[in-house]
C-alpha positions as CSV (number, residue, x, y, z in Angstrom):
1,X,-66.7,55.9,68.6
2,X,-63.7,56.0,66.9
3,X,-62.8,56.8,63.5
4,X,-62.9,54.0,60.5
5,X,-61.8,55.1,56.7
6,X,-64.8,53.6,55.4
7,X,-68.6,54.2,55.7
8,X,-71.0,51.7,53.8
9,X,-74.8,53.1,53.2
10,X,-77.0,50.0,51.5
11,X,-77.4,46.7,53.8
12,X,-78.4,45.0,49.7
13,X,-76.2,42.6,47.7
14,X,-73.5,44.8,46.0
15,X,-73.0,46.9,49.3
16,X,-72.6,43.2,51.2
17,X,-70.0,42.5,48.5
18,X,-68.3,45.5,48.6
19,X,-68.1,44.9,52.5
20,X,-66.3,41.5,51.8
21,X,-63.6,42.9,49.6
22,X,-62.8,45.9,52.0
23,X,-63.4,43.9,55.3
24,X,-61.2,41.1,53.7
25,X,-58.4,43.2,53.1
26,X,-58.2,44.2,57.1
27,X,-60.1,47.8,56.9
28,X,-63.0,48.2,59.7
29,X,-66.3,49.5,58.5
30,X,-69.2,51.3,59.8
31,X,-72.0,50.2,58.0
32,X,-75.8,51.6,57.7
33,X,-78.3,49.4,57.1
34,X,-81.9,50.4,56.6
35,X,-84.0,48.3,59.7
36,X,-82.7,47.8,63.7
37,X,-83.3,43.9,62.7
38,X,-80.8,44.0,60.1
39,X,-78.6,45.4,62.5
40,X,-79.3,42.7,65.1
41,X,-78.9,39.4,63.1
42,X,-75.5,41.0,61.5
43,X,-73.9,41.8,65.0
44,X,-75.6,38.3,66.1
45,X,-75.4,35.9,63.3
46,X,-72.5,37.6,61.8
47,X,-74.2,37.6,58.1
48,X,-76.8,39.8,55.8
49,X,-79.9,37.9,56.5
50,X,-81.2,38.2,53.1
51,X,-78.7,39.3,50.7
52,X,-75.1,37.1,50.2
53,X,-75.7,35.3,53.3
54,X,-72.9,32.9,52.9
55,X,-70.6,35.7,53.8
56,X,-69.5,35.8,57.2
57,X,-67.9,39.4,59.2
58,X,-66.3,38.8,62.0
59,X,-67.8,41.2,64.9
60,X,-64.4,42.9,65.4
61,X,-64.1,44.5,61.9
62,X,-67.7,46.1,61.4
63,X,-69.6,48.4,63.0
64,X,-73.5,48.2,62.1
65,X,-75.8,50.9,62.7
66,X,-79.3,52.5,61.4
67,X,-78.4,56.0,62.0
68,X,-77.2,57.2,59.1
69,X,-75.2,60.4,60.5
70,X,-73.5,58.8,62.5
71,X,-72.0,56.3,59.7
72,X,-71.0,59.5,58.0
73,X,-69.7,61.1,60.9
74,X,-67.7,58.8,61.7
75,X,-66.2,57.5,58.2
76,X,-63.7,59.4,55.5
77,X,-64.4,57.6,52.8
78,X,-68.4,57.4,52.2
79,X,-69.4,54.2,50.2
80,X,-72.9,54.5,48.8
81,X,-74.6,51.4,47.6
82,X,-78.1,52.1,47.5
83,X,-80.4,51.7,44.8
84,X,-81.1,55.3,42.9
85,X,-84.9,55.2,43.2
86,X,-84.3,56.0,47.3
87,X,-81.3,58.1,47.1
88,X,-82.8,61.2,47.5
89,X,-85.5,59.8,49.8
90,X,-82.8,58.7,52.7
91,X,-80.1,61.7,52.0
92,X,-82.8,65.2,51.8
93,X,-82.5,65.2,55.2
94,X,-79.1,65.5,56.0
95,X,-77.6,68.8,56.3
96,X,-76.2,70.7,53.7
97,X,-72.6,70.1,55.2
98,X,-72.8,66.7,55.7
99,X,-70.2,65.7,53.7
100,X,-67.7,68.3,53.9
101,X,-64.4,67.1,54.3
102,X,-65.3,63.7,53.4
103,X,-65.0,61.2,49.7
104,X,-68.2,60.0,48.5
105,X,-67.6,56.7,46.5
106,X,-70.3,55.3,44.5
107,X,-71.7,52.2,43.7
108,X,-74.6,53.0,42.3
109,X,-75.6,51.8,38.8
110,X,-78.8,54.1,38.3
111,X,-79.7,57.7,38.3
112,X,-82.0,59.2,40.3
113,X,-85.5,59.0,38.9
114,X,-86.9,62.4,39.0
115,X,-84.2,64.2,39.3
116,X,-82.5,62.9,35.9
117,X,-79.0,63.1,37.5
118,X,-75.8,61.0,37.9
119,X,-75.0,60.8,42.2
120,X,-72.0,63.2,41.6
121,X,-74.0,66.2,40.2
122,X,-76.9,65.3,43.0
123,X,-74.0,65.6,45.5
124,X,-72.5,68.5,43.8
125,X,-75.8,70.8,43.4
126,X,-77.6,69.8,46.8
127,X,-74.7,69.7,49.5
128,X,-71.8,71.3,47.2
129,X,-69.5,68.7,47.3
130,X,-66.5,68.8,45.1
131,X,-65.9,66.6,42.2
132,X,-62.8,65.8,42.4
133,X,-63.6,64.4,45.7
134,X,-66.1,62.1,44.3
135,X,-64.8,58.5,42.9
136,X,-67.5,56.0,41.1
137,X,-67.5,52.1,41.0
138,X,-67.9,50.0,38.0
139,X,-67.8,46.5,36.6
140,X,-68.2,44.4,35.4
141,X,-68.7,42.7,38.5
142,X,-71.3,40.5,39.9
143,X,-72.0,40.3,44.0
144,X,-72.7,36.4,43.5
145,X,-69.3,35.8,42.5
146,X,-67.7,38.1,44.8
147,X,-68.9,36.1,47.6
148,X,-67.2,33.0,46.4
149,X,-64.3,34.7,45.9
150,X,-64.4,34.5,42.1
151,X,-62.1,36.7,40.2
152,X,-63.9,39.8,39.5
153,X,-62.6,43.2,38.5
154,X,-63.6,46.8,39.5
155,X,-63.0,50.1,37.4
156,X,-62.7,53.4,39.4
157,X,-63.6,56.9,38.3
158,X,-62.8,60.1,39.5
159,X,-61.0,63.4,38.6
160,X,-58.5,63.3,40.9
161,X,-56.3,60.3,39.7
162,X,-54.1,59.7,43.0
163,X,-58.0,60.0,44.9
164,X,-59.1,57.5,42.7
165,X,-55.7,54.8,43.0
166,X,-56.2,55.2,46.4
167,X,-59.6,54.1,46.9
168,X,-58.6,51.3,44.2
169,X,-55.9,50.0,46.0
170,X,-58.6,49.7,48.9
171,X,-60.1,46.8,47.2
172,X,-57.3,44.8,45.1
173,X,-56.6,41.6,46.7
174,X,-56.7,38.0,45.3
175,X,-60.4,38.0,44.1
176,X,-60.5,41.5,42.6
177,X,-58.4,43.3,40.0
178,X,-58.9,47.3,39.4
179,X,-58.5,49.9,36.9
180,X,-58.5,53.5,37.6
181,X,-59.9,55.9,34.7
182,X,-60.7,59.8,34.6
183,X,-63.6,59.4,32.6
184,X,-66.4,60.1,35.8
185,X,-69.5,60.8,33.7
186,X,-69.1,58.0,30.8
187,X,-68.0,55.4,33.1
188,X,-71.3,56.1,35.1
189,X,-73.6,56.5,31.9
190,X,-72.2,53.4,30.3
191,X,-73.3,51.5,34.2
192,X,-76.9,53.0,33.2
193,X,-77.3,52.1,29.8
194,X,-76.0,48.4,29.7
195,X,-79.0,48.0,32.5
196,X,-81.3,49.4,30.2
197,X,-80.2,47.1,27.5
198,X,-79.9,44.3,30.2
199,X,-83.6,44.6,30.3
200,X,-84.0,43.9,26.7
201,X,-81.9,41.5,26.5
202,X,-84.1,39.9,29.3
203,X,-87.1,40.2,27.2
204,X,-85.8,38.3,24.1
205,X,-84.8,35.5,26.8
206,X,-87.8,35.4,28.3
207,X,-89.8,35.1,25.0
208,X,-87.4,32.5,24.0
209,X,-84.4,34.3,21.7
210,X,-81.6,32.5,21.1
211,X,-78.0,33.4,21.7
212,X,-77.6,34.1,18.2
213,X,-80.3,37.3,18.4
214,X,-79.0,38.1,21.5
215,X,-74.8,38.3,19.9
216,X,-76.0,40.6,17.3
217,X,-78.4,42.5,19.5
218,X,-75.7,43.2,22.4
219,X,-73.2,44.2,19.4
220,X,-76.0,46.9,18.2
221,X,-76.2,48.2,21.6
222,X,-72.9,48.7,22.5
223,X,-72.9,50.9,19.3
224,X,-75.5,53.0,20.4
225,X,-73.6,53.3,23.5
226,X,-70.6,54.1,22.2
227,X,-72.2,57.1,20.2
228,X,-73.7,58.6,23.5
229,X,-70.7,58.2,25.6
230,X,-67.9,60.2,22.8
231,X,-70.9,62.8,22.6
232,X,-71.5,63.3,25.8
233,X,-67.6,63.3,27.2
234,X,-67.2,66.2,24.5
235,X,-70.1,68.4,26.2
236,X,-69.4,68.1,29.8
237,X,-65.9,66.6,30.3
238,X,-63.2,68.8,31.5
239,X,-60.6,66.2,30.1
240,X,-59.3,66.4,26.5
241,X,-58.1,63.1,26.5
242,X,-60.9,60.7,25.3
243,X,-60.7,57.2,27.1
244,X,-60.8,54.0,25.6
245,X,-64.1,52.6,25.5
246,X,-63.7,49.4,24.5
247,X,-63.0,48.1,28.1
248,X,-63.7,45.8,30.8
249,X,-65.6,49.2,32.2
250,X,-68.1,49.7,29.0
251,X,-67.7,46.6,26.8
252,X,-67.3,43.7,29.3
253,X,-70.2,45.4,31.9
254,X,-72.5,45.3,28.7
255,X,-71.5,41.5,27.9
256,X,-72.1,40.4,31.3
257,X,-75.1,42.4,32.6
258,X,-76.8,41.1,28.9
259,X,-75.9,38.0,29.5
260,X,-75.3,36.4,32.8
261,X,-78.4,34.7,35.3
262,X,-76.5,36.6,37.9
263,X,-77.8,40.2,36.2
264,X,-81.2,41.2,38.4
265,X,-82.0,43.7,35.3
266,X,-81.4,40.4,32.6
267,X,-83.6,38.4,35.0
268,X,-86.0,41.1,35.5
269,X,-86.8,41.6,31.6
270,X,-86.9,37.2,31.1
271,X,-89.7,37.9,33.8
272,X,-91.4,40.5,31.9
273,X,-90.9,38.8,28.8
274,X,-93.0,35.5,30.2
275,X,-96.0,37.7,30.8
276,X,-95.2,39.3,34.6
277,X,-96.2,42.9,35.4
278,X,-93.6,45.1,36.5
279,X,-94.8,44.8,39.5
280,X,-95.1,41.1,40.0
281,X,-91.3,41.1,38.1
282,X,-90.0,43.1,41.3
283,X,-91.9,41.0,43.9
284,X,-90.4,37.9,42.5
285,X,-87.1,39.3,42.4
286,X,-87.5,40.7,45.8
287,X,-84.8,43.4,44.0
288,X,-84.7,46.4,42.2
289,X,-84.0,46.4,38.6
290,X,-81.9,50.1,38.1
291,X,-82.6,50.1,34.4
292,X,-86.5,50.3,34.8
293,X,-85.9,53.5,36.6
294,X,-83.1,54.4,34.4
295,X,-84.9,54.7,31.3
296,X,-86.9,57.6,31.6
297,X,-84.0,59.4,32.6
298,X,-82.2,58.8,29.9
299,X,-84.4,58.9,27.3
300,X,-84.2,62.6,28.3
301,X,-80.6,62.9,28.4
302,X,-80.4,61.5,25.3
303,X,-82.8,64.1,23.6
304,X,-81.0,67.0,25.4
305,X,-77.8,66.1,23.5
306,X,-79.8,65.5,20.7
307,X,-78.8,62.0,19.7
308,X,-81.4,59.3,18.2
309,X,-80.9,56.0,20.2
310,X,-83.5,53.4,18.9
311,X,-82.8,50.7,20.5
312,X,-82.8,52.0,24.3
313,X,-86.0,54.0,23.3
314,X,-88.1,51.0,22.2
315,X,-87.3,49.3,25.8
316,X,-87.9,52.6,27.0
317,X,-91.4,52.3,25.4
318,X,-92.0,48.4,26.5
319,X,-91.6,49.4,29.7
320,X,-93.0,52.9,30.0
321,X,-95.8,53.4,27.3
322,X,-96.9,50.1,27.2
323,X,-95.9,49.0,24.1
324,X,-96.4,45.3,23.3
325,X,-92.7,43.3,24.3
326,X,-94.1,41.1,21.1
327,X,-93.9,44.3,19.0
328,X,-91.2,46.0,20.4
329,X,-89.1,43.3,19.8
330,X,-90.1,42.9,16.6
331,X,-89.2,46.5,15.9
332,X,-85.7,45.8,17.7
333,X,-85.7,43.2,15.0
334,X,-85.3,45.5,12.1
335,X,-83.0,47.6,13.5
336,X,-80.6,45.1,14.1
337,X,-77.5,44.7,11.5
């Protein structure tokens, strides 16, 4: 087999997506998926079978495959767009040099569960890969719209700014317009948090909010977020140079994950918020909502810096420590200015 820049790990929505936009700007792709069947109706049908199946591949330009070394083996650029809960789970048993010599690019918008950690400090502590080597994806972006071609725009991360223009330049074409920023661990957290506060948002929906709550909410939220994101890029940043955080990256991903019908962490509070288990939220979805996961993760990050953040810890505690949405809402309520 020869050679193709770009490995895709995740067969689900955004790694579909993300397919389109490199596959439509004439790059070949070997792509993972998790079953032999998903394999078989993409080579076959020429489509995802359950995620974005409107978007056609033609046979010529992708390479499916369930073996995952053999994606990686044979791709420079390693695109990973699997959700965080089964990171760990599908890459522990890879070896230790796995990645050497590659890029990892990430489009994951969680952290790993038990672990507590961002993909790039996974990456870095359990097969030593180098940072500046490592480029992250963010929005604000939804797969739905990608697939009809509606103009979206992607923000790259990464240390290594020509790395990072590189892999942006990748994915510009008519549909999609990218930054490129330095900040890798904000840019990441602020993907986390606006899930977490997606979820919220959700709730209030679901319990029948108005837009007017929801403006002043979202406001108070990107607050809190703003506070976590100058604290923590003045602990663990190598950078001096603070980015701007008011962006399409941290602002705009907020507004639109709160927001839109599109956002499965929006959708998967409104469901909880109408009475659903978690568990009966995720069936109906038939996705996984990253911010569920991602909120006992960073309701420990956020006490290891040692900075009070209200609002995420009273979603935190409506969906962890079964508090009442009723209450914790009400408690949001009062918080609120």
């Amino acid at each position: 087999m020869d050679t193709n820049q770009f490995g895709i790990i995740g067969n689900g929505s955004w790694a579909t997506a993300l397919s389109k936009m490199l596959t439509d700007n004439g790059e070949k792709i070997n792509w993972w998926m998790r079953s032999e069947s998903a394999v078989r109706h993409l080579l076959t049908r020429h489509h995802n079978l359950v995620y974005l199946p409107s978007v056609r591949f033609l046979p010529d330009v992708i390479r499916p495959t369930h073996h995952l070394q053999e994606v990686i083996a044979h791709s420079s650029d390693i695109l990973i767009a699997v959700p965080s809960a089964y990171i760990v789970a599908l890459l522990e048993s890879l070896p230790r040099d796995a990645f050497k010599g590659k890029r990892v690019i990430s489009a994951v918008k969680g952290i790993l569960p038990e672990q507590h950690l961002l993909l790039n400090d996974y990456l870095q502590e359990q097969f030593s890969f180098p940072l500046e080597d490592y480029i992250a994806i963010s929005g604000p972006c939804h797969a739905e719209e990608v697939a009809e071609e509606r103009l979206s725009y992607l923000t790259f991360s990464g240390l290594d700014t020509v790395k990072t223009s590189r892999a942006a330049k990748a994915f510009t074409n008519d549909y999609i317009r990218t930054t490129v920023t330095h900040d890798l661990w904000g840019a990441q957290y602020a993907a986390v948090l606006k899930n977490i506060y997606a979820i919220g948002a959700g709730m209030a929906h679901g319990l029948g909010y108005g837009d007017n709550f929801l403006s002043v909410y979202i406001t108070n939220c990107y607050r809190e977020m703003f506070r976590f994101l100058e604290m923590q890029f003045e602990k663990i940043h190598p950078s001096n140079e603070l980015p701007d955080f008011h962006t399409s990256a941290y602002l705009g991903d907020l507004l639109v994950t709160c927001y839109s019908p599109h956002s499965r962490n929006r959708t998967f509070g409104a469901l909880l918020g109408k009475g659903y288990s978690v568990k009966a939220a995720t069936a109906e979805m038939n996705m996984v909502a990253e911010g569920y996961f991602a909120a006992q993760g960073m309701i420990r990050i956020s006490r290891k810096i040692d900075l009070d953040m209200p609002v995420m810890q009273t979603v935190y505690e409506m969906l962890w420590k079964e508090k009442s949405i009723i209450s914790g809402l009400e408690a949001i309520e009062k918080l609120l200015s």
